[in-house]
N, C-alpha and C positions, 0 to 999 in steps of 0.2 A: 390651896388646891387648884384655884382658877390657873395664876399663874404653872401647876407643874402643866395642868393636862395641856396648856397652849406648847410648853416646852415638848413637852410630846411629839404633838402636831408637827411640831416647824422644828424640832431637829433631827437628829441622826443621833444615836448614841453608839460611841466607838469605843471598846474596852482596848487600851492600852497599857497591858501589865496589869498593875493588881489596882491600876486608876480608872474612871470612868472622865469621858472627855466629852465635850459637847460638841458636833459641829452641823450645820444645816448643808440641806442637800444644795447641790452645784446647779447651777442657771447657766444658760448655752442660748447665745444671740448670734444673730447673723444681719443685721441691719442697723446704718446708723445715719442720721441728719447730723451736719456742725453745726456747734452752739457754740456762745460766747465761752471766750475759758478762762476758767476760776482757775488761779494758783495759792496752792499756800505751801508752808516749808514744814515739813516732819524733819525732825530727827532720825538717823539710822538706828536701828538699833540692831544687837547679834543678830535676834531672832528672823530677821531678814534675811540674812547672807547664809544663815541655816537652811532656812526655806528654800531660798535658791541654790542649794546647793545639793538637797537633800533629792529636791524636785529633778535636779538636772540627773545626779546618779543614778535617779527610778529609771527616768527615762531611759537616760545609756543601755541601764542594763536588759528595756527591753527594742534596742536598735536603732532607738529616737537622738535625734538630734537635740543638744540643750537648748533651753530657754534663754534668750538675751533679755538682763532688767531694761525696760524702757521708762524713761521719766515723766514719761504721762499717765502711762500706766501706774505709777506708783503714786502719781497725785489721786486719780479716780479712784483707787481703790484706800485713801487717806480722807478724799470727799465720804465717800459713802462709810468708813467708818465712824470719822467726827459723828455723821448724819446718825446714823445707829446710836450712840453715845449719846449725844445732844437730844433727843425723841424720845429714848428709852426702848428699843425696839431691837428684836433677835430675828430678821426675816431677810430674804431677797430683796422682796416689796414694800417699802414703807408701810406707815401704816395710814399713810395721805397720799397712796398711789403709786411713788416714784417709785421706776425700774432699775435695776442695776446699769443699764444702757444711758440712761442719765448721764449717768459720773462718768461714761466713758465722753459722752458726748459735749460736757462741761470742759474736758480738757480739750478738744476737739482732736480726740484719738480715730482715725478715719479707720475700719477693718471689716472685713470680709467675714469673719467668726469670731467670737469673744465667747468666755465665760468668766465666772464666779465664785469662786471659796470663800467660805466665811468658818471663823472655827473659835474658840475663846474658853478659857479654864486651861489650857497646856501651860507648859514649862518650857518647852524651847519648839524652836523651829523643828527640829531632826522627828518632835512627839505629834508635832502638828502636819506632818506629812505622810508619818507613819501611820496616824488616826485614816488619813485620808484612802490611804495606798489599801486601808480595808475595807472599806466605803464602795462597792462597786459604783455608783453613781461619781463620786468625790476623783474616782480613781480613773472615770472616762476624762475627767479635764487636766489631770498631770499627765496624761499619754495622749490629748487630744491634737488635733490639727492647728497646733498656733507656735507660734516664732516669740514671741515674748511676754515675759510676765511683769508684772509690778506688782508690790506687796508695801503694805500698811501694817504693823505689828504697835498696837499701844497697852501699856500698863495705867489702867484708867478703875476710877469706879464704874463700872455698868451693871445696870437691872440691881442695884444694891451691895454692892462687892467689890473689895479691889482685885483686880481678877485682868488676866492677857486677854487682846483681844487679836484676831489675825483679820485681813481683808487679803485675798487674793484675785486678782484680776490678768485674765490672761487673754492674749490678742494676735491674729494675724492679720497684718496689717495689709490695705487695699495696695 
C-alpha cells in the first residue's frame, strides 16, 4: 500500500487503449554549470527511433520543427536511467537529492532550456509518446522550445519487474 500511494504521488497515470501506462510528470530547466563528463555506451534499441520519430510527427503536425538525436543527450538521459534502476527509484529527483540537470551536466551538455520524460510499463516507443501527447504537462515538453532530444529506452528489472523503462531528455542548446 506504501509503495502504490508513493506511485500516486510521483506519477501521471495515462490510459492508453484498454492499458494503463505509468509516466511521471515532465521537469523544465533553464540553467547549467559544466561538470566532468561521464560516458558510457547503451545499445539502440527500436524503441528509440520510435520515440523519435513519433515525437517528431507530433510536432510537424502542430507546425514545429523536428527534434535532432544529440549524443549527449542520450548519454544524460542513459545516466539518469541506470541511476533510477541501480537506487530503486521512480522520480525527477533522486531520492539523495540529484536533479535531472545533473546528468545533463555530467555529459557537459551546455543549454539555454532542457527538460525531462520519464515513462516505463509501455511496449513501444509510438505508446510511450501517445501516453505523453495526453499528459498536458508531458505534452508541453514534445511541443516545447528545444532543438534536440536524447533518449535512454532499457528492458531491465525495476521496482520489482521486468518491465521497459524510457528517459527522455530534451535540450536547446547555448
Amino acid at each position: 500500500m506504501k509503495r502504490l500511494a508513493l506511485l500516486i504521488v510521483l506519477m501521471t497515470v495515462a490510459v492508453t487503449g484498454a492499458r494503463y501506462a505509468l509516466t511521471a510528470p515532465p521537469i523544465l530547466h533553464t540553467a547549467v554549470n559544466a561538470q566532468p563528463v561521464i560516458k558510457i555506451a547503451e545499445p539502440k534499441s527500436p524503441e528509440v527511433s520510435e520515440v523519435i520519430a513519433s515525437t517528431n510527427a507530433y510536432r510537424s503536425s502542430k507546425g514545429l520543427t523536428n527534434l535532432t538525436e544529440n549524443a549527449q543527450l542520450d548519454q544524460s538521459a542513459c545516466l539518469k536511467a541506470q541511476d533510477m534502476v541501480t537506487k530503486n527509484y521512480w522520480a525527477h529527483v533522486s531520492p539523495d537529492g540529484i536533479e535531472p540537470w545533473h546528468w545533463f551536466e555530467q555529459v557537459r551538455y551546455a543549454y539555454k532550456a532542457a527538460g525531462e520524460n520519464l515513462a516505463y510499463g509501455f511496449n513501444s516507443g509510438d505508446d510511450v509518446v501517445n501516453a505523453w501527447i495526453h499528459s498536458p504537462s508531458h505534452e508541453a515538453n514534445l511541443v516545447g522550445n528545444y532543438t534536440e532530444v536524447g533518449i535512454c529506452a532499457k528492458h531491465e528489472i525495476f521496482q520489482g519487474s521486468m518491465t521497459n523503462l524510457t528517459v527522455v531528455h530534451y535540450g536547446l542548446p547555448q
